[in-house]
C-alpha positions in Angstrom: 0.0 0.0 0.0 2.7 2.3 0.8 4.5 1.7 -2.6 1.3 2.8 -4.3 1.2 5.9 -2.2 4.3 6.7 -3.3 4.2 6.0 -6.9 0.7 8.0 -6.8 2.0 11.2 -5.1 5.1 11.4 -7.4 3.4 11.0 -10.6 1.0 13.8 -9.4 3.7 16.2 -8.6 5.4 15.1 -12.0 2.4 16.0 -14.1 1.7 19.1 -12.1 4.7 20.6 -12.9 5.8 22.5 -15.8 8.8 21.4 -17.3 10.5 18.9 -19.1 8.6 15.7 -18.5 9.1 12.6 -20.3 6.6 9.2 -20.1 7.8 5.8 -21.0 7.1 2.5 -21.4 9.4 -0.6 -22.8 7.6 -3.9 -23.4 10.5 -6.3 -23.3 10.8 -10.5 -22.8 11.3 -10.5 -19.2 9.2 -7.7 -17.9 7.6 -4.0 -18.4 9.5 -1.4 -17.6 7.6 2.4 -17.1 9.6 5.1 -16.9 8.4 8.4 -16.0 10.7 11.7 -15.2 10.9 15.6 -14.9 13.6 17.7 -15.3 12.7 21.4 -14.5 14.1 25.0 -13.0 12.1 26.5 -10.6 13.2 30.3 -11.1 14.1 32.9 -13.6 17.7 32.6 -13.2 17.9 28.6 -13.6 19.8 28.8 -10.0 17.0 26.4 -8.4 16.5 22.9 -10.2 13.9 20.0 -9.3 14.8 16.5 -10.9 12.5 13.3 -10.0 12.9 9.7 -11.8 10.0 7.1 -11.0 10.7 3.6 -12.2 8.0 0.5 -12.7 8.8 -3.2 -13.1 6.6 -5.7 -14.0 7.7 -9.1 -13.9 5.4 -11.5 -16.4 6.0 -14.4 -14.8 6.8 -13.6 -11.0 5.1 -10.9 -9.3 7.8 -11.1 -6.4 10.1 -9.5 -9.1 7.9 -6.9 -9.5 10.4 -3.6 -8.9 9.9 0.4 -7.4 12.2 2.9 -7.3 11.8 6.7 -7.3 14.5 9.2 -7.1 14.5 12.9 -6.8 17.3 15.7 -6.5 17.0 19.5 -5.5 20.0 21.4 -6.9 21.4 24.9 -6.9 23.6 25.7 -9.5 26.8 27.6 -9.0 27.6 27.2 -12.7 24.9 26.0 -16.0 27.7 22.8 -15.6 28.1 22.1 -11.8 25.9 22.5 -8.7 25.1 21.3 -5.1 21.8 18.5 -5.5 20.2 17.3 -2.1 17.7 14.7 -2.1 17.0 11.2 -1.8 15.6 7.6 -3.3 12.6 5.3 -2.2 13.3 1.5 -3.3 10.9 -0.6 -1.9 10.5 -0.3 1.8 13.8 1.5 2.0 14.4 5.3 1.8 18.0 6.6 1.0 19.1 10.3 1.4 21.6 11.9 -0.6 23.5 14.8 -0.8 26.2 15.2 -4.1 26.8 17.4 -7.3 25.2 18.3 -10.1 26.9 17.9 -13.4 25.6 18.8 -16.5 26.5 19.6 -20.2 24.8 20.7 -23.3 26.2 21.4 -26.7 25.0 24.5 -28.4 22.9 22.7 -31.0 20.9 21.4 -28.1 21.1 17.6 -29.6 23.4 16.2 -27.0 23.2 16.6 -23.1 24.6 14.7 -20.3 23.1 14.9 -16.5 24.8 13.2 -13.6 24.4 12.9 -9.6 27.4 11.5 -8.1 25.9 11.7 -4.5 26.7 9.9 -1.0 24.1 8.0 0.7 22.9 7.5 4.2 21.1 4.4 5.3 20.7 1.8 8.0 23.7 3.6 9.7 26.0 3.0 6.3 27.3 5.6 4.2 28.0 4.7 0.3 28.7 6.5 -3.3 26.2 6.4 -5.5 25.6 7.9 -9.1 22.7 8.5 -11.2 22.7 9.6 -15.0 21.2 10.6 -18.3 23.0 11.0 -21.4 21.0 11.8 -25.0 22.1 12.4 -28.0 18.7 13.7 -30.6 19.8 14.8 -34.4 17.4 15.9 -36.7 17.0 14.5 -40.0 14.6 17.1 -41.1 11.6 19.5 -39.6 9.7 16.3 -38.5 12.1 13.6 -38.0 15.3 12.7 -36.4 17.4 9.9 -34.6 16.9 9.6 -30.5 19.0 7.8 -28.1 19.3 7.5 -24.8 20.8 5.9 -21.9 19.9 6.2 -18.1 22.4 4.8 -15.8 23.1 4.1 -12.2 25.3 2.4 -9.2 26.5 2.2 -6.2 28.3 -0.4 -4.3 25.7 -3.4 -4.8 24.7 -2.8 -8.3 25.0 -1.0 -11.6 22.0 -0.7 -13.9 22.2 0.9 -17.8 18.9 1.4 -19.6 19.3 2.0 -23.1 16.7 3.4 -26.0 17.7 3.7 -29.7 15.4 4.7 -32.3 13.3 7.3 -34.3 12.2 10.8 -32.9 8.8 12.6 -34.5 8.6 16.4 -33.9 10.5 15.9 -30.5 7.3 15.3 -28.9 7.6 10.8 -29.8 10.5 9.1 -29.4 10.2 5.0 -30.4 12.3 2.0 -31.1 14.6 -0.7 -29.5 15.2 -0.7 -25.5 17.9 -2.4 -23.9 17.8 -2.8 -19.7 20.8 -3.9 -18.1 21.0 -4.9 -14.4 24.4 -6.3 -12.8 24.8 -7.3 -8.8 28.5 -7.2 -7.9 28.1 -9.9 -5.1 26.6 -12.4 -7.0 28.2 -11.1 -10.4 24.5 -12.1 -11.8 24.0 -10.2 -14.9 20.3 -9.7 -16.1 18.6 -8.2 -19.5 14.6 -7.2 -20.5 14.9 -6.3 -23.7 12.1 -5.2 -26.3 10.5 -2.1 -28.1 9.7 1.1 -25.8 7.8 4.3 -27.2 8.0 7.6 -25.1 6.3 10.9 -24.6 7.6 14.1 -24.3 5.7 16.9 -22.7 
């Protein structure tokens, strides 16, 4: 119940704000994978920025695999490139907060960006490293079409997860084609796949 809560109250604060909000959802041969998140400034100046990343898993064939995780980061930015972030991730029944840097990068044709998190974490009386990521690269073709891809990307010191999306872009607004998600747990070296088409909106 309290996973729902959660997944309900972010989604609502997602879609009320104004910014740049992106919906997703990959079909693959293990499981679903939704993917919802926001990146926007909350003042004139682009000093204050708001970042939130919900993630869905649905197992097909066991619901005990079934997966939550919702991370959000509240950064002021010394520089467009660097800044202090603050916030914190929900996995489950475990809450995680973090306090880091904010790197980002843009090239001038706007078609290529990179986002990072490195942050340290605090929970269950442990401290640990942890990074979170999005790198995009989005040429145009023409007015209407272009070439999207995508790759989110995580770790600490358990795990490592990539999720990748390659494909076609319509007006900037559709993005489909080809997902990739990648999951690898250092202790038991296990390395696991979902792979499958995804289609996502951008709002």
């Amino acid at each position: 119940m309290r996973t729902i809560l959660f997944i309900t109250f972010f989604s609502m604060i997602s879609l009320s704000i104004r910014g740049q909000i992106a919906l997703e959802t990959l079909a693959g041969n293990q499981q679903a994978h939704y993917i919802n998140y926001i990146d926007k400034d909350l003042d004139s100046t682009a000093k204050w920025n708001f970042f939130n990343l919900n993630r869905f898993t649905v197992n097909y064939k066991d619901k005990a695999l079934n997966n939550v995780s919702i991370e959000g980061q509240l950064t002021y930015q010394f520089r467009p490139w660097i800044g202090l972030s603050a916030g914190g991730g929900f996995y489950g029944e475990l809450f995680v907060p973090t306090i880091g840097l904010s790197l980002a990068y843009m090239n001038k044709k706007e078609d290529f960006f990179i986002q990072m998190y490195p942050t340290i974490g605090f929970a269950e009386g442990q401290v640990a490293p942890s990074i979170l990521g999005i790198i995009g690269y989005t040429p145009k073709f023409n007015k209407r079409w272009g070439f999207s891809s995508q790759a989110i990307f995580s770790a600490d010191t358990f795990e490592a997860s990539q999720f990748v999306r390659i494909g076609a872009d319509y007006k900037g607004n559709i993005q489909f084609g080809i997902g990739l998600d990648l999951l690898q747990n250092f202790e038991t070296k296990k390395l696991n796949y979902n792979l499958g088409p995804f289609i996502r909106f951008n709002y």
